[in-house]
FIDREN-277732 format. One line per 10 residues: number of its first residue (from 1); their letters; for each residue x, y, z of C-alpha. Coordinates in steps of 0.2 Angstrom, whole numbers, plus 5000, padded with zeros to 4 digits. Example, Ala and Ser with C-alpha at 12.3 -4.5 7.8 and 13.67 -1.06 7.14 Angstrom:
% FIDREN-277732
1 = as = 5062 4978 5039 ~ 5068 4995 5036
***
This chain:
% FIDREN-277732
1 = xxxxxxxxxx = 4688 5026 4886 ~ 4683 5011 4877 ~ 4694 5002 4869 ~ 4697 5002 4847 ~ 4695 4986 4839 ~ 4713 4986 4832 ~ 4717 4987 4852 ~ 4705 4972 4855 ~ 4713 4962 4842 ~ 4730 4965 4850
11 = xxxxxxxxxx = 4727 4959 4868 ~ 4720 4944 4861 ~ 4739 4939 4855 ~ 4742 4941 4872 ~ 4745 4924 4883 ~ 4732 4915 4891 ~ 4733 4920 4908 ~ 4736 4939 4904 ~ 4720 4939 4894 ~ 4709 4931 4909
21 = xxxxxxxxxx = 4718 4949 4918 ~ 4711 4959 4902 ~ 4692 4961 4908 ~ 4694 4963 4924 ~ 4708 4975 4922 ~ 4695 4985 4911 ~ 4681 4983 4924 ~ 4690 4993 4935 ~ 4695 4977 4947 ~ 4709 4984 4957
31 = xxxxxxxxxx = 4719 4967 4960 ~ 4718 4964 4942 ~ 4725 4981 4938 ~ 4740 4975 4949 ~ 4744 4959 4942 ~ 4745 4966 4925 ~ 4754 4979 4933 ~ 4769 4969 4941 ~ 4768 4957 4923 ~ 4773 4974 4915
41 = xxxxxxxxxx = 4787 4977 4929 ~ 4797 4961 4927 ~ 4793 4957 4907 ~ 4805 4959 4892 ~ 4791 4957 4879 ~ 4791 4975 4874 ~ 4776 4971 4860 ~ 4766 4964 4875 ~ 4769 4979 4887 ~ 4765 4990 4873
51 = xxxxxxxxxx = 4748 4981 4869 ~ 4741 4981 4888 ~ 4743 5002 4887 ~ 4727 5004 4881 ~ 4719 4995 4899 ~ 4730 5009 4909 ~ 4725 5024 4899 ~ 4708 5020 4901 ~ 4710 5023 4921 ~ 4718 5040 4917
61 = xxxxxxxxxx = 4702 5049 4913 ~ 4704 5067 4917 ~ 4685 5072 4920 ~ 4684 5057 4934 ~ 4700 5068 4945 ~ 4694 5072 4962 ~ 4696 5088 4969 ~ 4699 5081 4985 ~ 4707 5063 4992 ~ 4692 5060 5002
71 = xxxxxxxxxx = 4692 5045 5012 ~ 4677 5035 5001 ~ 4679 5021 4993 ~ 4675 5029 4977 ~ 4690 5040 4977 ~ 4701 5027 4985 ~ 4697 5015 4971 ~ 4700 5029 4957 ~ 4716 5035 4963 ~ 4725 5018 4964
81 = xxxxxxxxxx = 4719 5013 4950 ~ 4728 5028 4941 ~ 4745 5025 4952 ~ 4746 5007 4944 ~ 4740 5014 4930 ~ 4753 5026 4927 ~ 4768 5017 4937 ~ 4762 5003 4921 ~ 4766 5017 4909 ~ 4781 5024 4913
91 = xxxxxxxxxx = 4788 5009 4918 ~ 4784 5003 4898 ~ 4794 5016 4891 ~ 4807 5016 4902 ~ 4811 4996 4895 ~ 4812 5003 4878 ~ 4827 5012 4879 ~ 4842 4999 4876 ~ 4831 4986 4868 ~ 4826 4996 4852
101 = xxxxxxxxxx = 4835 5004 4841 ~ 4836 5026 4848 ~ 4824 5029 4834 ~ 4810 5019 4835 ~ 4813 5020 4856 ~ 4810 5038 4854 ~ 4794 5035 4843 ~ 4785 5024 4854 ~ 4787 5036 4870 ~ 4781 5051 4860
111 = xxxxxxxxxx = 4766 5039 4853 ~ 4765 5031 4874 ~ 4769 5048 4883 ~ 4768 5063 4873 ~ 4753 5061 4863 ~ 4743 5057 4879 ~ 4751 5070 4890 ~ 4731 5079 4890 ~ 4727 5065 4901 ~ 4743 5061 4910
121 = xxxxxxxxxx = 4748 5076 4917 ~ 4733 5080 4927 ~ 4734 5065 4937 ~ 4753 5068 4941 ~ 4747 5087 4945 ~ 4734 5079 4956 ~ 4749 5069 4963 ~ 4759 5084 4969 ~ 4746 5094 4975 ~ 4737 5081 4988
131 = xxxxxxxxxx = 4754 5068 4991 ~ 4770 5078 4992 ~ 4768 5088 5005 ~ 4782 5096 5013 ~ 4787 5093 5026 ~ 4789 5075 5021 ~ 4774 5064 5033 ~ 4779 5047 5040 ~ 4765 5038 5029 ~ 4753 5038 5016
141 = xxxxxxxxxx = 4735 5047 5020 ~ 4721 5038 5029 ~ 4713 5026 5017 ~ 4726 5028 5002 ~ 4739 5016 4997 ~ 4750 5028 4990 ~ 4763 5039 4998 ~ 4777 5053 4992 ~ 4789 5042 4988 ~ 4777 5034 4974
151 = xxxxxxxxxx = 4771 5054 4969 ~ 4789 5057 4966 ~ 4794 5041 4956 ~ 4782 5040 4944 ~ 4783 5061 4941 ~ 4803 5058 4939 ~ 4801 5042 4927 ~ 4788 5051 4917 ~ 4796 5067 4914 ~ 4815 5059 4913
161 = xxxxxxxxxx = 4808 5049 4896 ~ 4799 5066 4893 ~ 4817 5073 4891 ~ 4825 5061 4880 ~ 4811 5062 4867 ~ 4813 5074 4852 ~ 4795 5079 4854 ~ 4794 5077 4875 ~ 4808 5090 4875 ~ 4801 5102 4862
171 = xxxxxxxxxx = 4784 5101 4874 ~ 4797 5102 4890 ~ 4803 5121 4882 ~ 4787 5126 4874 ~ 4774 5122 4889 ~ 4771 5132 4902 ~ 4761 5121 4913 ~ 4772 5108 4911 ~ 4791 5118 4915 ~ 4781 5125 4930
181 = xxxxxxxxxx = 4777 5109 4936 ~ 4794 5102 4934 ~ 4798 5118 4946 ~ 4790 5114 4959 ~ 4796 5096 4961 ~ 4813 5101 4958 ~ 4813 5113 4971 ~ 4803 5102 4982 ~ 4816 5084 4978 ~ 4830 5096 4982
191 = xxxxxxxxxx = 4825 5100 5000 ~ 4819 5080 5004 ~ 4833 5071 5015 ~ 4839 5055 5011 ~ 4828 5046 5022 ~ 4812 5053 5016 ~ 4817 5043 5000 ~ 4821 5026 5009 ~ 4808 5025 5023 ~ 4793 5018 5014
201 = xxxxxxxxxx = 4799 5005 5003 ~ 4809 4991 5013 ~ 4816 4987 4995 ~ 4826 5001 4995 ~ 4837 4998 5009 ~ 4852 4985 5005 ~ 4857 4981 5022 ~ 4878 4974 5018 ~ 4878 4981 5004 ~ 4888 4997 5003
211 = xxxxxxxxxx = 4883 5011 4994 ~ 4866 5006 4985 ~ 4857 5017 4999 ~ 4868 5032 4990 ~ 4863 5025 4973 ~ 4843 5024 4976 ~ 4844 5043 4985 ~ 4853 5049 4972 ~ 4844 5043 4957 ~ 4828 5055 4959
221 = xxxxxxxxxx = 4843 5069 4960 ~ 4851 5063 4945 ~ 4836 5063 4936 ~ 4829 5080 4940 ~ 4842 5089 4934 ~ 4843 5081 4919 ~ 4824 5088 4918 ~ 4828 5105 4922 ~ 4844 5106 4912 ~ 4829 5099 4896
231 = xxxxxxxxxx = 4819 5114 4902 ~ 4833 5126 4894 ~ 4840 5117 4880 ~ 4861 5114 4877 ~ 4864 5130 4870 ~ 4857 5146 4879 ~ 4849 5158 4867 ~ 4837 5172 4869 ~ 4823 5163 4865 ~ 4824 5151 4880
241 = xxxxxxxxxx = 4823 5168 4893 ~ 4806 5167 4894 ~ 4807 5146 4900 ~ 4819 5153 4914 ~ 4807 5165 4920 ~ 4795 5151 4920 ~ 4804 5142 4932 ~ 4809 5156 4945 ~ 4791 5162 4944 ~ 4785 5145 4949
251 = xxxxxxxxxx = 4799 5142 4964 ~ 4793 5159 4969 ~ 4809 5171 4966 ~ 4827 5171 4963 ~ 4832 5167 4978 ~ 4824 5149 4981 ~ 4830 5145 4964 ~ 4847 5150 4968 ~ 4846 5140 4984 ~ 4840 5122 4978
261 = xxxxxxxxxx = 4853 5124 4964 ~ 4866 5126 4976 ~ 4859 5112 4988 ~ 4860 5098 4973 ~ 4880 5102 4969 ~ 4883 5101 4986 ~ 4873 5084 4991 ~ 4883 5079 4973 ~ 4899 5082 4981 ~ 4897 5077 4997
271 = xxxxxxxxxx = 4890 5061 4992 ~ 4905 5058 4979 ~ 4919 5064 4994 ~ 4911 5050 5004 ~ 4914 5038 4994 ~ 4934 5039 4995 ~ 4932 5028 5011 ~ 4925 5014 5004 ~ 4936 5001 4997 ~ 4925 4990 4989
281 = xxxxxxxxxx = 4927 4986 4971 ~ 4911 4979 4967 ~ 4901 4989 4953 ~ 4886 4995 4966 ~ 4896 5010 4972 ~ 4906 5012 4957 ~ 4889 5014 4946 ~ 4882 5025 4959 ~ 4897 5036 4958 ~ 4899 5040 4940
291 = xxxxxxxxxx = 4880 5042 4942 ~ 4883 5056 4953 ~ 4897 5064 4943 ~ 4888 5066 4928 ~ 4873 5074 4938 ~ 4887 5085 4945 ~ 4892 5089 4927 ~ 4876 5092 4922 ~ 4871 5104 4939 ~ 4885 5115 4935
301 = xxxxxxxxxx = 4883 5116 4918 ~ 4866 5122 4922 ~ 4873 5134 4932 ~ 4882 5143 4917 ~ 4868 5142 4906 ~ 4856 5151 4917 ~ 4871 5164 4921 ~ 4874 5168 4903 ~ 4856 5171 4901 ~ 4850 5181 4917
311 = xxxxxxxxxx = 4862 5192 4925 ~ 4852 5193 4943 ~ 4851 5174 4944 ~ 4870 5174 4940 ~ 4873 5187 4953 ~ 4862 5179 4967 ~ 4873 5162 4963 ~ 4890 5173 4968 ~ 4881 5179 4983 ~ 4875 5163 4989
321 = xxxxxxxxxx = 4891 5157 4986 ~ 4893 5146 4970 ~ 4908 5147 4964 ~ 4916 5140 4982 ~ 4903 5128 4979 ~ 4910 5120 4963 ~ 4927 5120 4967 ~ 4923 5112 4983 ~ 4912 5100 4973 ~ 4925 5097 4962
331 = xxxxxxxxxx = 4938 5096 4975 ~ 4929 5083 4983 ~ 4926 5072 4967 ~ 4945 5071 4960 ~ 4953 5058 4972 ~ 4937 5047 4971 ~ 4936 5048 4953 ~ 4953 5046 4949 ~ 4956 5034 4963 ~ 4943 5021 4963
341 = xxxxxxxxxx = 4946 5005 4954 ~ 4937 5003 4939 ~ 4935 4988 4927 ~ 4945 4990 4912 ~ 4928 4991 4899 ~ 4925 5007 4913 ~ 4940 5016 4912 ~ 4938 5025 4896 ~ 4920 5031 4901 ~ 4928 5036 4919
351 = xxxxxxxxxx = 4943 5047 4910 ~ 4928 5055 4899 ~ 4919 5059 4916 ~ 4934 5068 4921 ~ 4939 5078 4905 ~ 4920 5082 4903 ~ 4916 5090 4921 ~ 4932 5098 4924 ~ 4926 5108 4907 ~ 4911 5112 4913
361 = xxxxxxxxxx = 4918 5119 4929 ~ 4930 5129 4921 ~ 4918 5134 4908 ~ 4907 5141 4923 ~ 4921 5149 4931 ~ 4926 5157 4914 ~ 4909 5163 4913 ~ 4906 5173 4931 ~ 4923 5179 4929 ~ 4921 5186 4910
371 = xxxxxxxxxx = 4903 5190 4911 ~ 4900 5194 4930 ~ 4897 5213 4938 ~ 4903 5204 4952 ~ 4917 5194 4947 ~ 4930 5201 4959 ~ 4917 5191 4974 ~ 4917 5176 4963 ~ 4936 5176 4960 ~ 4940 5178 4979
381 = xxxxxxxxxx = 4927 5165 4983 ~ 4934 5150 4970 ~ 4952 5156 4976 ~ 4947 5152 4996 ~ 4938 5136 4989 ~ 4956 5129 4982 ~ 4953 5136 4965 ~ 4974 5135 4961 ~ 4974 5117 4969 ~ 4962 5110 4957
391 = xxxxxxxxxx = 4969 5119 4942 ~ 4988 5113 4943 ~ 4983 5095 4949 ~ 4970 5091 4938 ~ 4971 5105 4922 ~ 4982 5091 4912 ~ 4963 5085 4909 ~ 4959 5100 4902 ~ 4973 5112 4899 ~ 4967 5124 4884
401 = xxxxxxxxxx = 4951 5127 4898 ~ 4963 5129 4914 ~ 4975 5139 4905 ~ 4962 5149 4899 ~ 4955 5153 4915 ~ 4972 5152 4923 ~ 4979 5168 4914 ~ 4963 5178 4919 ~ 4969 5179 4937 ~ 4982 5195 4934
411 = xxxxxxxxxx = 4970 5206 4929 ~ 4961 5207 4947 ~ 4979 5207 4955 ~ 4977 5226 4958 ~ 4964 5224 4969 ~ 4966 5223 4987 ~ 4953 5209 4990 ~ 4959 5197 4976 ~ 4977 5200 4980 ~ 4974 5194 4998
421 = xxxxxxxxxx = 4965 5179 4995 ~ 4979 5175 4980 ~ 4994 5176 4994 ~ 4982 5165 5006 ~ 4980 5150 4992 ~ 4996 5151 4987 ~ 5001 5144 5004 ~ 4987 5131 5005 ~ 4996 5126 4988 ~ 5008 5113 4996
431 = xxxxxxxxxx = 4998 5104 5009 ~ 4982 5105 4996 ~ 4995 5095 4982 ~ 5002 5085 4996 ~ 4985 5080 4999 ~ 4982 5078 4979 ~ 4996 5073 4975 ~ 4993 5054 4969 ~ 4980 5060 4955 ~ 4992 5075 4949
441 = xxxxxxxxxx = 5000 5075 4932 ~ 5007 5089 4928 ~ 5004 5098 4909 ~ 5018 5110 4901 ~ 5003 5122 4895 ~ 4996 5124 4912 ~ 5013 5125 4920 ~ 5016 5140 4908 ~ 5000 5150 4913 ~ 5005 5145 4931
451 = xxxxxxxxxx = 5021 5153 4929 ~ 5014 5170 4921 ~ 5003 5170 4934 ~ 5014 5167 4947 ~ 5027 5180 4941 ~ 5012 5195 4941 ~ 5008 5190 4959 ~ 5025 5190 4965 ~ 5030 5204 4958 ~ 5014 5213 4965
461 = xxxxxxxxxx = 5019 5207 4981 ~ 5036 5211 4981 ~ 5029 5230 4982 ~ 5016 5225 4997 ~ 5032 5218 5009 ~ 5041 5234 5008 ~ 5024 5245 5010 ~ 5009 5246 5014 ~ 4996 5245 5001 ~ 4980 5247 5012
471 = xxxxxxxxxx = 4967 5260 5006 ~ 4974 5273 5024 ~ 4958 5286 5020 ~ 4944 5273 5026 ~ 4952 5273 5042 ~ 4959 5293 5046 ~ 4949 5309 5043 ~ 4955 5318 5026 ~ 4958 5333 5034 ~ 4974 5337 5041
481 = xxxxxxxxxx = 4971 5350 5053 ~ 4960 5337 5061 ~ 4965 5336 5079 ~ 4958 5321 5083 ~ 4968 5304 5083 ~ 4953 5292 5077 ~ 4957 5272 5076 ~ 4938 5269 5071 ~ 4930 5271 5054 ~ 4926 5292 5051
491 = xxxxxxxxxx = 4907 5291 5050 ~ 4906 5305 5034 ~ 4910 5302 5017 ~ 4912 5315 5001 ~ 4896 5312 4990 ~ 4909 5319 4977 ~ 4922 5305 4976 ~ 4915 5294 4988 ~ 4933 5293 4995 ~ 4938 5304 5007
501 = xxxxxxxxxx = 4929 5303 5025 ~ 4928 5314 5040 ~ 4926 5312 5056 ~ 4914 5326 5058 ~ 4906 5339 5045 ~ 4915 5352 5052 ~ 4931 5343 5045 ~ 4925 5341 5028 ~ 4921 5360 5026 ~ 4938 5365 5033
511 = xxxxxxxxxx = 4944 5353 5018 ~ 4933 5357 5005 ~ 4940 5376 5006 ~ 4959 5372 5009 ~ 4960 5355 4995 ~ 4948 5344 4991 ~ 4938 5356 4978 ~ 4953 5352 4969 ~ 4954 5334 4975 ~ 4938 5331 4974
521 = xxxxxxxxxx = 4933 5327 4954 ~ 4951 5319 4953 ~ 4947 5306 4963 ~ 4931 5304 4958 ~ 4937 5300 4940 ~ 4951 5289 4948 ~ 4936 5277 4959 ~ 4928 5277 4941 ~ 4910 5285 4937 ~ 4900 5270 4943
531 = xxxxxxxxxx = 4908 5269 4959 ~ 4916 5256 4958 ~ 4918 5250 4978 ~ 4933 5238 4974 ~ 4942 5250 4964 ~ 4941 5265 4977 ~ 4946 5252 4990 ~ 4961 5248 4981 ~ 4965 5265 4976 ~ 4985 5265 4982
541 = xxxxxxxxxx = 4988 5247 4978 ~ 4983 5250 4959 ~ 4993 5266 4960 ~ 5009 5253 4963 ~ 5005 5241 4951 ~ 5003 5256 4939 ~ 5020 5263 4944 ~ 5029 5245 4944 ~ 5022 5244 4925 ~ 5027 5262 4920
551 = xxxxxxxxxx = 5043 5262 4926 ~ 5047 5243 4920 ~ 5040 5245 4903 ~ 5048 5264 4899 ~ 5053 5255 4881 ~ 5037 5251 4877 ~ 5028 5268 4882 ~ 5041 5277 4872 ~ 5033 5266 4857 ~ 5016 5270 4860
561 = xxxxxxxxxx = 5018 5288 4863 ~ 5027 5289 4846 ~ 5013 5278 4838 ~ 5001 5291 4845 ~ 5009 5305 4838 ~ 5009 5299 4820 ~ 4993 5295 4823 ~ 4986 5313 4831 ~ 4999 5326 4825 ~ 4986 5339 4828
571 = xxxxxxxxxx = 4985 5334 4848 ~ 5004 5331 4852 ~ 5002 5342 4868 ~ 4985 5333 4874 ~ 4991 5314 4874 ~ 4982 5304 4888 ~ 4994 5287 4890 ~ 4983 5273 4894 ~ 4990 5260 4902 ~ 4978 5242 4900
581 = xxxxxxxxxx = 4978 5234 4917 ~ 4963 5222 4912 ~ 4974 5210 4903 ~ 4991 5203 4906 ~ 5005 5207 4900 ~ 5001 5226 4902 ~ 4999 5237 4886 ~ 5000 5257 4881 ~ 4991 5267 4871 ~ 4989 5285 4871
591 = xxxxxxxxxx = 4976 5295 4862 ~ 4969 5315 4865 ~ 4963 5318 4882 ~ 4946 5326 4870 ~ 4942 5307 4869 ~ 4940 5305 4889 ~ 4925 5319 4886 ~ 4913 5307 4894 ~ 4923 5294 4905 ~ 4930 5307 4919
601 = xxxxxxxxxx = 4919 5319 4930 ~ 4913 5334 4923 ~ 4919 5346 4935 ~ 4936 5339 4929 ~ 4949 5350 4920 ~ 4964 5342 4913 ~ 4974 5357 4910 ~ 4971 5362 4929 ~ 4983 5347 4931 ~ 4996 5348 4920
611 = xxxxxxxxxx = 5009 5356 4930 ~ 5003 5342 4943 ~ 5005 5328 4936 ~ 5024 5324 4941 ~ 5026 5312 4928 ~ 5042 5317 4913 ~ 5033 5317 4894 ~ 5023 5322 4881 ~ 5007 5315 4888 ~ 4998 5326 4901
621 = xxxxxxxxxx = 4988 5313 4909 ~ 4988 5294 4914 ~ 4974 5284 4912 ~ 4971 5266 4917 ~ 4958 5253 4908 ~ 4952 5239 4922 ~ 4940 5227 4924 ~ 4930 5229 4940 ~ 4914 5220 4933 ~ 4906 5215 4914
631 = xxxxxxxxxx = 4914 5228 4906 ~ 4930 5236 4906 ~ 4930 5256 4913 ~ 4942 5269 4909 ~ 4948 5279 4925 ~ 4960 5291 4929 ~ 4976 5287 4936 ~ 4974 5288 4955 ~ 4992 5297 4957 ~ 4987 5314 4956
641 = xxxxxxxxxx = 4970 5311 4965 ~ 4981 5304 4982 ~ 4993 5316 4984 ~ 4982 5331 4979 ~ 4969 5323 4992 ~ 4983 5316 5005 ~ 5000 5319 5000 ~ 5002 5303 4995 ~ 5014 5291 4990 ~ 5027 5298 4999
651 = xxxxxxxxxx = 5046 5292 5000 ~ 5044 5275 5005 ~ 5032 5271 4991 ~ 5043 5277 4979 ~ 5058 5269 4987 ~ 5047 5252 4989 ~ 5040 5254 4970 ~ 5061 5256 4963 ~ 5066 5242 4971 ~ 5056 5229 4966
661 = xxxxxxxxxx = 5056 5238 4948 ~ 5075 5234 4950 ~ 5071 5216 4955 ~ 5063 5212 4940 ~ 5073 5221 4930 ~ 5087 5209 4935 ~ 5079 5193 4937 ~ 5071 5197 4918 ~ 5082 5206 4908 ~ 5099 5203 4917
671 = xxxxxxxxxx = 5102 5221 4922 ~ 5123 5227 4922 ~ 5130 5241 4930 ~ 5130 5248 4913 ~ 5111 5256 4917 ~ 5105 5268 4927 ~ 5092 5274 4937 ~ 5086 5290 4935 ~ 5074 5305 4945 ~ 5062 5314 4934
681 = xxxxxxxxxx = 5049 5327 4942 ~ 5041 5320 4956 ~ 5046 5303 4951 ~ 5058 5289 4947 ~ 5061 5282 4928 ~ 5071 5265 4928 ~ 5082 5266 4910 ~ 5089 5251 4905 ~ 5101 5241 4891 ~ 5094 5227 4882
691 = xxxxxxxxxx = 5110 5212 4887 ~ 5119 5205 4874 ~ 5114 5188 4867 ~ 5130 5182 4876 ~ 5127 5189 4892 ~ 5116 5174 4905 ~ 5101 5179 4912 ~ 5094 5173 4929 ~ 5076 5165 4930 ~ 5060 5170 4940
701 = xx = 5059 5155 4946 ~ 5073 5150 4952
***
């Protein structure tokens, strides 16, 4: 590529003994090409650096690639060539940024980078393909002086100023090629240790000087998932699908993209938690820390935007654990970035740091749990991680965000799973705060979501230590003549309602002909039409929180009934009350069981129930709306369907559910002997009087 006269002019402005380099340089002389190249490493004469780039892209010539590293000295001589050459480049535009103006930094990289990507980028694909091999080997091949750690720098440094270029990122989103590459080495830096990164170049090892190992190892990692955050753009939109199904088609599947995205939030966190022993104050660790916290912030962010835009990548990032993963993360970083000294022109950048990834945490939490099919699995998971921890002694940073996602806890209450992993955080509270408790400020907002949340829970609870809520059909045969005793799990299932099971076949026919015809579609509309695993599983417990609700709140379905009435006075005698479990508090509604058409099974009758339904009223059936995935589902209240099925609840639920619906009553609303309590058909109906303004009331809480 010779060179233009404008470009000859140039180099002669630059000092004498850079210009006696020149010639050689263009002759192909290797030692030349060095010299020029470690001028360019230690010089702040940005007009100089940008003048000598001609020489290096005259060693980039694509059509001169071998196909092969062959050990000749031909090839030798043309491959180093190009690793100076480029090393000379990217190290050029990497000095722009904070000694021009954003502007004209951004215009000479796009006219350095991305206007001669056609012949940089096949060098660095030449790079990947014949000197990253994985397993990592323990030096350069025979005859080459160039090894991985030189492959991956000068990939990194390329592609990082790629990102921060107006037109480097619109080539990032809009090449294929290019996003694919940027793959493969993501995938590939994510599974290196971090002595593959130190063991080639003495230089990178600080012996004495605490954490600037951590730093050098972790600034490829903070760089490449800045990269792949570019691929996708800041904003998730339809149009930038396709660049996601780039990437998972070059890593070779969902699963291999889910797993390196994990590995880099947990290297992230550990590395951050292992900084909380150090006691140094010097600004080496502390610039490697908030180093790492913003390439945490940025790793989970990524998360949530490839959630929101690809539901099997965001339910592969449940499965393979994520959400523990970020709260652990999370969990890990607070004490150091809260507790490490930092110089007063830092502090205002660390309390950003803090604000900004607890909101990207919780933003990614919100997501999973707003947008997930399997957002029961992700709630139990961040709940084990130490989800409630994190919330009340960090949410002051962000409390609109914590509260947020705080007050979508109750509405998985009624499910066994979630109710179980609640009860076990809520005692990890006390040693976790204890633990935390230097960095906790506490915030009025989140306390009051705390305390919402807390009441629901307890109140749920309540129920559970004076019976069993425990889903008793997975472990007995449904069949009451059975005369078999079975402690193990009955090995046949109803493919009707998918709830019942029998030890044998000749149990469920003797069934099917004496109840579960009946029983059958009623419990299939209770465990909802898409079977619904949680929601079958947790068929009695939601059958006491429903209970709890109706008998508590006997005001407020009086309202709603009469609302429906105005609303359908040609369907008074055929009002379905729907009571609204998928948010907190609970509401009522009731409309004409015509409406349910499609939401119950077909072989269904509601009139067949009527006289069944043990419930006092103008409303024939219950119905509950609860959210067991994306969307909410209308089932059938699972009342009728367990004691048609199994004569259940029987007096001890009902006993259990009327006195914790007197508890509350008291502790809320100050109940006197003036109410009552009163047996309707088949069932209990708490009444009760409003107190008088003059009349104290007693707190939850206390």
């Amino acid at each position: 590529m010779p060179l233009t006269a404008q470009e000859r002019t140039t180099l002669k402005s630059l000092p004498k003994r850079i210009q006696r380099l020149v010639d050689g340089a263009l002759e192909g002389v290797v030692h030349d090409v060095r010299k020029l190249n470690h001028w360019v490493d230690n010089s702040t004469d940005v007009e100089a650096n940008m003048a000598l780039l001609p020489i290096f892209y005259a060693h980039l010539d694509p059509a001169v690639i071998p196909d092969q590293p062959l050990p000749t000295d031909d090839v030798q001589k043309v491959v180093i060539l190009a690793k100076l050459s480029l090393m000379s480049i990217v190290q050029t535009c990497t000095s722009l940024r904070g000694v021009l103006s954003e502007s004209l930094a951004d215009k000479m990289i796009t006219d350095a980078l991305v206007r001669r990507w056609d012949i940089l980028f096949p060098w660095m694909q030449f790079m990947y393909r014949h000197f990253l091999p994985f397993p990592p080997q323990k030096g350069p091949p025979k005859g080459f002086d160039i090894c991985d750690v030189d492959a991956v720098s000068i990939s990194t440094r390329a592609l990082s100023q790629m990102a921060v270029s107006v037109a480097g990122q619109h080539l990032i989103q809009t090449n294929i090629a290019v996003q694919q590459f940027i793959a493969k080495l993501w995938l590939y830096i994510g599974k290196l240790k971090d002595e593959d990164l130190l063991r080639h170049d003495a230089s990178f090892r600080h012996y004495g000087r605490e954490g600037i190992d951590d730093e050098m190892t972790g600034h490829v990692r903070r760089i490449m998932v800045g990269i792949i955050t570019a691929c996708m753009g800041a904003i998730p939109a339809p149009s930038t699908l396709p660049t996601l199904h780039n990437l998972l088609d070059a890593m070779g599947g969902y699963e291999p993209f889910v797993a390196s995205a994990i590995r880099y939030i947990r290297w992230f966190g550990r590395k951050i938690g292992d900084m909380n022993n150090r006691t140094t104050p010097s600004s080496g660790p502390v610039t490697a820390m908030l180093g790492f916290v913003d390439a945490l912030s940025i790793s989970v962010r990524f998360l949530s935007l490839v959630s929101i835009m690809d539901a099997t990548c965001q339910e592969e990032l449940i499965l393979h654990g994520a959400p523990s993963d970020v709260v652990t993360a999370l969990l890990q970083t607070w004490p150091v970035l809260t507790g490490t000294r930092v110089s007063p022109s830092t502090e205002a950048s660390t309390a950003e740091r803090c604000t900004v990834i607890l909101e990207d945490a919780f933003d990614y939490i919100d997501v999973i749990l707003r947008r997930s099919e399997a957002c029961i699995p992700a709630l139990c998971q961040v709940l084990d991680a130490g989800f409630i921890q994190l919330v009340l002694q960090a949410g002051f940073r962000s409390p609109q965000m914590a509260s947020r996602v705080l007050k979508l806890i109750p509405r998985f209450l009624m499910y066994h799973k979630v109710l179980l992993c609640f009860q076990k955080a809520m005692g990890r509270i006390a040693d976790g705060m204890a633990r935390l408790g230097p960095y906790t400020r506490k915030d009025d907002e989140v306390q009051r979501s705390w305390t919402m949340v807390h009441q629901a829970a307890r109140q749920i609870l309540n129920i559970c230590r004076k019976t069993s809520p425990l889903p008793f059909y997975e472990q007995k045969c449904a069949n009451v003549e059975c005369p078999y005793d079975n402690d193990k799990r009955p090995h046949y299932r109803c493919r009707g309602c998918f709830v019942a099971r029998y030890c044998s076949r000749g149990c469920q026919r003797t069934d099917w002909k004496s109840r579960h015809r009946t029983a059958c579609p009623v419990l299939h509309s209770a465990g909802g039409l898409d079977g619904s695993k949680h929601i079958r599983h947790s068929l009695p417990l939601i059958m006491l929180v429903e209970t709890f609700n109706y008998s508590l709140y006997a005001d407020r379905i009086q309202e709603a009934m009469e609302q429906a009435r105005k609303d359908f006075p040609n369907d008074v005698d055929s009002l379905v009350l729907e009571t609204d479990l998928s948010v907190y508090p609970v509401t009522f509604s009731a409309r004409p069981v015509q409406q349910y058409a499609d939401m119950f099974d077909p072989r269904f009758d509601p009139v067949m129930l009527k006289e069944l339904r043990g419930l006092p009223g103008k409303h024939i059936l219950m119905a509950l709306k609860l959210r067991a995935g994306q969307e909410e589902c209308i089932v059938l209240s699972p009342r009728v369907g367990l004691t048609l099925a199994f004569q259940w609840p029987a007096a001890r639920e009902e006993e259990a559910v009327l006195s914790s619906v007197q508890e509350a009553l008291v502790s809320r609303l100050a109940v006197g002997p003036g109410n009552v309590i009163k047996r309707g058909d088949g069932f209990k109906v708490v009444e009760y009087k409003q107190p008088s303004m003059a009349q104290p009331t007693t707190s939850l809480d206390e």
